[in-house]
VOVOSE-761651 format. One record per atom (N, C-alpha, C, O): residue in three letters; x, y, z. Coordinates in steps of 0.2 Angstrom, whole numbers, plus 5000, padded with zeros to 4 digits. Example, Ala and Ser with C-alpha at 12.3 -4.5 7.8 and 13.67 -1.06 7.14 Angstrom:
ala506649725039ala506249785039ala506649845039ala507149835042ser506449895035ser506849955036ser506450005039ser506750065040
***
This chain:
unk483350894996unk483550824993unk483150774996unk482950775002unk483050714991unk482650654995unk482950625000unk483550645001unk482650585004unk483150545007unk483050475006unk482650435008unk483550465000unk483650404997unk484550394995unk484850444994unk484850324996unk485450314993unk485250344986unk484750354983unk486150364984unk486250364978unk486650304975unk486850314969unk486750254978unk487250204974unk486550144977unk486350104972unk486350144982unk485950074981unk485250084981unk484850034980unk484750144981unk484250154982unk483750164985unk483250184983unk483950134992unk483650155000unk483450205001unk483750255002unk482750195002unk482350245003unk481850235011unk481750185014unk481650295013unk481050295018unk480650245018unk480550205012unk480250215025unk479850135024unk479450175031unk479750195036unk478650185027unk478050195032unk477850115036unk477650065033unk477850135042unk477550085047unk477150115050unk477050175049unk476950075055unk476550095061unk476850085068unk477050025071unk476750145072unk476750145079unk476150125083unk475550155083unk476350065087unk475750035091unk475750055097unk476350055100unk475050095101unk475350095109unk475050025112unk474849975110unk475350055119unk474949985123unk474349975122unk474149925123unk473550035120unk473050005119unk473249975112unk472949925112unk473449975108unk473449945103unk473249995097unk472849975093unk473350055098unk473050105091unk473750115088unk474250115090unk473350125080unk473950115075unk473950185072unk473450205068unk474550225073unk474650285069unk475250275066unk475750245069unk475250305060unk475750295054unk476250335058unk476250385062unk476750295055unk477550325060unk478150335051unk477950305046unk478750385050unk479050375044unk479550335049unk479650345055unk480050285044unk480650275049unk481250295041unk481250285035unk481650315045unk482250355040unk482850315039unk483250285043unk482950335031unk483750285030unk484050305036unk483950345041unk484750265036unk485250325040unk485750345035unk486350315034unk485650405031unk486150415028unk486650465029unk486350515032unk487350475027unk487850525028unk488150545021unk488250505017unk488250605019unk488450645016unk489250625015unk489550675016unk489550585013unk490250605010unk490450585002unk490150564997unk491250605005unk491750634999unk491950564997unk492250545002unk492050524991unk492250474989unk492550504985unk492450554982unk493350454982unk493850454978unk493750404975unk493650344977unk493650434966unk493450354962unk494250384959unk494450444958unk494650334959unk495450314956unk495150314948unk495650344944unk494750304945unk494850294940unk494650344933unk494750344927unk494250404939unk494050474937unk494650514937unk494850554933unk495150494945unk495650534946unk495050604949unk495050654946unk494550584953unk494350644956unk493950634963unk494050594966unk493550674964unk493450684971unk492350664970unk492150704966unk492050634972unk491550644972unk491050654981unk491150624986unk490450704979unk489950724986unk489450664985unk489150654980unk489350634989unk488750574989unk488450574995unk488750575000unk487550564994unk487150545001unk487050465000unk486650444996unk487550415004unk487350365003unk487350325012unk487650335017unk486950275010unk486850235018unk487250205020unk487550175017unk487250205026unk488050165029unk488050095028unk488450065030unk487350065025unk487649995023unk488050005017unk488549965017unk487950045011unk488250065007unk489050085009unk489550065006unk488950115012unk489750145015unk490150065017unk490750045014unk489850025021unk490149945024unk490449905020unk491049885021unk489849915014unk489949865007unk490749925004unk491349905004unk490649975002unk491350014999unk491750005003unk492250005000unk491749995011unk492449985014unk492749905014unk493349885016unk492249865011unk492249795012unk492649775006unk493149745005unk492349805001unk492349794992unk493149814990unk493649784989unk492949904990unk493249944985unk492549974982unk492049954980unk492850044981unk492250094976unk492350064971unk491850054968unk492950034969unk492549994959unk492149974961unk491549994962unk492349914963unk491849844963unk491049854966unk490649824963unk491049904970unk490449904972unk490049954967unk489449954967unk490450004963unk489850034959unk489849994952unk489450004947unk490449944951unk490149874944unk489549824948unk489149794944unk489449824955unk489149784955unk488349814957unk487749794956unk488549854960unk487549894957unk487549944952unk487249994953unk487949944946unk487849964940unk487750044939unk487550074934unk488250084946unk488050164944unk488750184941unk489350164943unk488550224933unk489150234931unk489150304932unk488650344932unk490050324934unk490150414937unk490650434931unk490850494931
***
């Protein structure tokens, strides 16, 4: 599977590693994402999600509704 959110879209972002001479080799830097089990109350069910832990902050902030009315993924 990619490494990308599934509720906001965060994906992988190619930069470059500088050394001290100053040479530029392409470097990936990686979401941080976790694997879990969310309860949507409104399915009455259990869902698996790869989502990133800003994702996770915002649903512990919000609420799973609110945060999947407000970036628009319907389950």
């Amino acid at each position: 599977m990619s490494h990308r959110c599934q509720l906001t879209g965060k994906k992988n972002n190619v930069a470059n590693s500088v050394s001290f001479s100053v040479r530029r080799t392409k470097r990936v830097q990686k979401v941080n994402l976790l694997k879990k089990r969310l309860f949507l109350p409104s399915r009455k069910r259990w869902v698996t999600m790869k989502i990133s832990t800003n994702a996770l902050r915002s649903i512990k902030k919000m609420g799973i509704e609110e945060f999947l009315k407000k970036t628009g993924v319907s389950f």
